[in-house]
N, C-alpha and C positions, 0 to 999 in steps of 0.2 A: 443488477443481476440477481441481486440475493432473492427467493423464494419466499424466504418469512424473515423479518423485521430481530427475532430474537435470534437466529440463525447462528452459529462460528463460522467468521468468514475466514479463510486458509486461502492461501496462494494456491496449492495442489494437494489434492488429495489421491493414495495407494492403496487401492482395493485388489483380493486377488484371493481367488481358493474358496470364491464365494458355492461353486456346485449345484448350478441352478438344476432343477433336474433328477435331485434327488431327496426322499425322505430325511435327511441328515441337515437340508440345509437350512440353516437359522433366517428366513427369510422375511418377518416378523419384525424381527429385531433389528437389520438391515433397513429396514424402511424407516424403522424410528430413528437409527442412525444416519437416514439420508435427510431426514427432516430436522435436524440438528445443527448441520454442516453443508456448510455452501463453499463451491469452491471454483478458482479459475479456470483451473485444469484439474483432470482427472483422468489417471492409469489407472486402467484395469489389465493386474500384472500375471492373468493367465485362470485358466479351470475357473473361469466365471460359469461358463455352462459346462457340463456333463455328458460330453457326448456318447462316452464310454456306455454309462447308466442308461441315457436314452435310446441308444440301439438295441439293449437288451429287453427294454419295457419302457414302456412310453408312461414319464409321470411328471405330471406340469398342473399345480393348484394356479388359485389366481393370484394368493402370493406370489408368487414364483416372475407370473406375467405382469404383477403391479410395480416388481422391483428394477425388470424392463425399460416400461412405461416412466418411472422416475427416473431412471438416467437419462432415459432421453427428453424428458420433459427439461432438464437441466441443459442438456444441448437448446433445446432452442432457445431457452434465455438464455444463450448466450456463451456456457461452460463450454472449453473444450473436450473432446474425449479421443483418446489414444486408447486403444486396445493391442495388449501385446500376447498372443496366446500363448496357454502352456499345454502338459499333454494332455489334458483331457478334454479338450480342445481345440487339439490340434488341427482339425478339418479347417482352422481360417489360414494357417498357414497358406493355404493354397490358394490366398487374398491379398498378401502383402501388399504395400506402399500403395493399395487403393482406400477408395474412401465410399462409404455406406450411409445414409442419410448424414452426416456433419461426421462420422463414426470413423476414425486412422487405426488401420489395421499395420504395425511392425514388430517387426519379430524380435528386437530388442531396439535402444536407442537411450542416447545421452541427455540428460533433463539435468539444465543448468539452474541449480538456485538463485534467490536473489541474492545471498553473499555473494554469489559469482562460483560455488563449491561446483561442481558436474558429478553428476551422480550417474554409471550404467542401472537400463533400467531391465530387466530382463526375468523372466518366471523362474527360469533354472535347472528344469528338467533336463536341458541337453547336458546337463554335469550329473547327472543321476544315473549311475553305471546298470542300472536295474533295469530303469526306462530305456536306457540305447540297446542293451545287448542282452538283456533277457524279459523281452515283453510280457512273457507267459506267467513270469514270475512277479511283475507289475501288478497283473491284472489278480492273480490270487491273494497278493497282499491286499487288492482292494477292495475284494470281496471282504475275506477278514477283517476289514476296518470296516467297512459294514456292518457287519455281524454285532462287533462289536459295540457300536451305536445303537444296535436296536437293545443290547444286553445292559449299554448306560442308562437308558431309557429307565428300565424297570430296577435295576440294583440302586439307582437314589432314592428310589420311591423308597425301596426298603431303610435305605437311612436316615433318608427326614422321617420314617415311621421311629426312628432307633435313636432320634437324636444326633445325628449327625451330620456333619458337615460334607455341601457336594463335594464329590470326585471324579473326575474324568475317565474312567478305565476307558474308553477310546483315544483320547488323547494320549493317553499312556502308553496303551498301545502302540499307535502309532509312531511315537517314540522310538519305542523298545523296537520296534522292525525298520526303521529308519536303520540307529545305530548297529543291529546286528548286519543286515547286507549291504547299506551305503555308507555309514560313518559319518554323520551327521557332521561332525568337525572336520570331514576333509571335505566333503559338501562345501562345505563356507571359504575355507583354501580355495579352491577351486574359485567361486565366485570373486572373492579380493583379487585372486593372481589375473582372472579375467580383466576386473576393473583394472588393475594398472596397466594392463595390455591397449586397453581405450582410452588410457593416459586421464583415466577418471580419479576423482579423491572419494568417491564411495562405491558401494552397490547397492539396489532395493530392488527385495526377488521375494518370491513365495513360495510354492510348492512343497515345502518340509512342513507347513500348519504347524509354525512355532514363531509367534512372534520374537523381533530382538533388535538393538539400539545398543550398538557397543562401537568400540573404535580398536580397531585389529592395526596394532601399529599407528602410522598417520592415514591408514583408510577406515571408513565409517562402514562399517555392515550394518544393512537393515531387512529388516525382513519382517512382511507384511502379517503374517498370521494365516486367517483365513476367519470362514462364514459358517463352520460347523461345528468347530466346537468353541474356539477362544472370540468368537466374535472382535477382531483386535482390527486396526488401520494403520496407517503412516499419513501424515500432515507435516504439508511443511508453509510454518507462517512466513508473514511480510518478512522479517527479517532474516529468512533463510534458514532458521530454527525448525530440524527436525522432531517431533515427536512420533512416541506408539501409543495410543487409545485405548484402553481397553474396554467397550464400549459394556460390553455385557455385564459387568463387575460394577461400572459404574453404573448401568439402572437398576441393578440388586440394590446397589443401596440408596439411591436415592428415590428408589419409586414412590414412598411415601408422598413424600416433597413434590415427587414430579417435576424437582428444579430444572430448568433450560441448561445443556451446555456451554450453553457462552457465557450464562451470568452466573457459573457454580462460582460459590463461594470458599477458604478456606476452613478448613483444610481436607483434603481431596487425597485420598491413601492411591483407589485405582488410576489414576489418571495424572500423571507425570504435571506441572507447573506450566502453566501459558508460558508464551512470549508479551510482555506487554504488549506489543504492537499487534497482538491477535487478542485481548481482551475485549475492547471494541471495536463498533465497525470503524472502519478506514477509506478513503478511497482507493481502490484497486489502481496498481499502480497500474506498468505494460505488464502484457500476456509472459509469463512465462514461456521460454524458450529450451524447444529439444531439437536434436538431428538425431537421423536416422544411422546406425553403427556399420560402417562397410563391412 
């Protein structure tokens, strides 16, 4: 199944908050990240496209449609793909439990590791008190995280002019307006209290554009990141071993090298420690298995 020969092969891979659709998305660097990584399965865990963005203006480079074209080039050899939407998105809801060239549209759903762990997989937005009950307030946050993308844009120029090291003032941002009207940590409540309701030992959601890899209790919060600014994933190797990516961090510093992902060497500051059994390739065991969450 694998694409290229140097590839990391993972059992499944957790993409989500990628935001096809708009000026902000890192979609570039996503391609080089899917040329990297091969995988059995693959979530995409909501706001892959923009639908928000694209109702207001229509903007689609050929990045945007080659990143497309490479996931579904991975469906035919063979990957699977589950798409779970979130809100900016949301027009697939109105798709569920059907199926779109090889493509599973559900709205959330239980993705059993191969330790046998079940993880809820879900975007997260229906716990975002902003998104349910005040739209209007939604969408003006989202202009301002806009805004402020295009303000990051030009304020690093001026710091690599000054010697300094990048900053995210959109990330930051988006943060700081997370925690003042949603509470980023009751966010994550919310999703754990979820998981144990689905009798799940984890959750892997997105929508907050903050990657994280913690264990709350004996449940595992994960949270994918997103495609605009932390460029970050979730994988999980043959052994049932979770990791986060941080893809972007990592080709900062090894662009010299141009080193492949699978055969980086130690020692590796952005990029969390393989699983051996995901150092090299392996045979693919069975397909990983999910249900759909009543």
């Amino acid at each position: 199944m694998a694409e290229d020969a140097d590839a990391l092969r993972v059992r499944t891979l957790f993409l989500s908050d990628i935001h096809l659709g708009t000026k902000g998305c890192q979609a570039e660097l996503l391609l080089d990240f899917l040329r990297e990584v091969d995988a059995d399965e693959i979530y995409l865990v909501g706001d892959i496209v923009d639908g928000w963005k694209l109702r207001s203006g229509w903007y689609w480079p050929q990045s945007h449609n080659d990143v497309v074209q490479k996931l579904l080039r991975k469906v035919r050899k063979g990957s699977r793909l589950v798409y779970v939407p979130g809100n900016h998105d949301e027009f697939l809801r109105d798709f569920l439990d059907m199926h779109f060239g090889g493509i599973e549209i559900q709205d959330q759903l239980l993705h059993e590791a191969a330790d046998g762990k079940r993880y809820l997989v879900i975007h997260g937005d229906q716990f975002d008190l902003v998104v349910r009950h005040a739209r209007w307030l939604a969408l003006l946050g989202d202009g301002a995280y806009t805004a402020a993308l295009f303000i990051n844009t030009h304020l690093n120029w001026v710091r690599r002019r000054l010697g300094l090291t990048y900053w995210s003032l959109s990330a930051w941002a988006k943060l700081k307006v997370k925690n003042a009207v949603n509470f980023i940590g009751r966010f994550e409540e919310f999703l754990i209290a979820e998981a144990r309701r689905a009798e799940a030992n984890g959750v892997i959601c997105g929508h907050i554009h903050h990657a994280a890899s913690r264990m709350v209790g004996d449940m595992h919060y994960l949270n994918t990141g997103d495609w605009v600014e932390s460029c970050t994933a979730v994988v999980e190797h043959y052994d049932g071993t979770m990791e986060v990516i941080r893809f972007a961090e990592w080709k900062r510093t090894h662009a010299e090298t141009a080193q492949p992902l699978a055969s980086r060497s130690r020692p590796v500051s952005p990029v969390e420690e393989l699983a051996p059994a995901a150092r090299s390739p392996l045979p693919a065991p069975s397909a990983p298995s999910a249900r759909a969450v009543a």
